[in-house]
C-alpha positions as CSV (number, residue, x, y, z in Angstrom):
1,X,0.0,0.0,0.0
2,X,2.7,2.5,0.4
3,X,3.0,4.9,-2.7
4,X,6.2,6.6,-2.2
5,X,9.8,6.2,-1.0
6,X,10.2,9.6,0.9
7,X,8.0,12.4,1.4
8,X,8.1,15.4,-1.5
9,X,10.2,17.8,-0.9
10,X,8.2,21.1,-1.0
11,X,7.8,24.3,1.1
12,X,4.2,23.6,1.6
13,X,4.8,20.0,2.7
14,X,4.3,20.5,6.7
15,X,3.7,17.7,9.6
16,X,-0.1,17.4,8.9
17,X,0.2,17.0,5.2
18,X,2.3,14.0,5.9
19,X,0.3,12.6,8.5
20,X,-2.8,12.8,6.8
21,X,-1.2,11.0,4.1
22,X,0.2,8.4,5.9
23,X,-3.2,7.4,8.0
24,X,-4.8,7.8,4.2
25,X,-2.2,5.0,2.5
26,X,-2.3,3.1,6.0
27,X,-6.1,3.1,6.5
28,X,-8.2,0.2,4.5
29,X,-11.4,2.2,4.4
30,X,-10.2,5.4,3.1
31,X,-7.3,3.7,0.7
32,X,-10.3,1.8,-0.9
33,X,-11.4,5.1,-1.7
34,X,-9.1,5.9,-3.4
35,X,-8.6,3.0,-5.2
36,X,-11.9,3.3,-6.2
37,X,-11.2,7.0,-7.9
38,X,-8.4,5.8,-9.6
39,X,-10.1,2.9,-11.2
40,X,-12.9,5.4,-12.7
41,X,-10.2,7.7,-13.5
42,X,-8.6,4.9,-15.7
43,X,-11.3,4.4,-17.4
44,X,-11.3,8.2,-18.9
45,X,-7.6,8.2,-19.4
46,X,-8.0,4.9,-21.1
47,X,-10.3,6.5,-23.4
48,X,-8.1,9.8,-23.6
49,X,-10.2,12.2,-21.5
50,X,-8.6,12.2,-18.7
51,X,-9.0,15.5,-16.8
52,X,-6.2,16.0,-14.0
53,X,-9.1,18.8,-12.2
54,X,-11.9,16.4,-11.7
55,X,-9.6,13.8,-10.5
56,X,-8.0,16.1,-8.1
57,X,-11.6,17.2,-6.5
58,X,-12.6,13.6,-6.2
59,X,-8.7,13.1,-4.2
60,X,-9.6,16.0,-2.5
61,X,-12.8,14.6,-1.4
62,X,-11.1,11.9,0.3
63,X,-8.2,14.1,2.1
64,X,-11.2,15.0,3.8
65,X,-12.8,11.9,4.0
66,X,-9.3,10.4,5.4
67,X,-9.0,13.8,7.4
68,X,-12.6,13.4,9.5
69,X,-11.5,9.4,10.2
70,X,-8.3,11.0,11.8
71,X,-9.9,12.9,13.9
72,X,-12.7,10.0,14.9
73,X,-9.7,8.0,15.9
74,X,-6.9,9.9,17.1
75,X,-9.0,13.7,18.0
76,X,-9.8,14.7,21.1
77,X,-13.5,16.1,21.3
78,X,-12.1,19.7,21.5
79,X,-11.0,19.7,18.2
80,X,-12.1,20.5,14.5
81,X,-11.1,18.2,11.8
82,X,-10.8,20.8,9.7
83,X,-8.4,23.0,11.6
84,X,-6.3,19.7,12.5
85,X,-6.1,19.5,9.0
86,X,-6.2,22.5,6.6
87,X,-7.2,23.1,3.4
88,X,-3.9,23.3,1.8
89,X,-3.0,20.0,3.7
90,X,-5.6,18.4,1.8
91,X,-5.0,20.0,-1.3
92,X,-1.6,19.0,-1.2
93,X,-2.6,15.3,-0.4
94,X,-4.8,15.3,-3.4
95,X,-2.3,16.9,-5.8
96,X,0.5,14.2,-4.6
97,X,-2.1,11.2,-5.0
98,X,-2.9,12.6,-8.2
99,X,0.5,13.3,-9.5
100,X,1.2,9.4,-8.2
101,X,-1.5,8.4,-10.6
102,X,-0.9,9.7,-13.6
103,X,2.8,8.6,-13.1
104,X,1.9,5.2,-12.3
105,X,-0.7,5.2,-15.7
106,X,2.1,6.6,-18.1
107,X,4.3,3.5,-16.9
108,X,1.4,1.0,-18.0
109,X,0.5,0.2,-14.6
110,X,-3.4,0.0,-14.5
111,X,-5.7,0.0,-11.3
């Protein structure tokens, strides 16, 4: 299940953006998820409309989907999901899974 060999290496990459996507590549539920985007996702880039926004809102969707299981497990009741983890956390999240599959599809590896 793990996608990557190191973390990215960019000024926006902070402690929350890793740790959201560690608990999302570590978490059955939410990586079936996104297994599940990337599967419909082939299918367009299969067909040669594949359109890197819509694939990034659906990712995104599950940053925060992976973000609000976080907080279920490991929150305390004092705190917001969404300020544990930003918007730009997520976005971030969603750009790297993204970026992950359309690497992995140009190499002929299908979902």
């Amino acid at each position: 299940m793990n996608v990557r060999n190191e973390l990215p290496r960019v000024p926006e990459w902070n402690h929350e953006t890793g740790e959201l996507l560690l608990w999302i590549e570590n978490t059955r539920t939410v990586w079936c998820r996104v297994e599940q985007i990337f599967r419909a996702a082939q299918r367009y880039y299969d067909k040669g409309r594949g359109d890197r926004k819509r694939l990034e809102r659906g990712l995104e969707r599950v940053a925060a989907i992976g973000a609000q299981d976080y907080h279920r497990e490991n929150g305390t009741p004092g705190d917001r999901w969404h300020e544990l983890f930003p918007v730009a956390s997520r976005r971030l999240v969603a750009t790297y899974l993204a970026d992950f599959f359309i690497e992995e599809n140009q190499r002929g590896n299908l979902w």
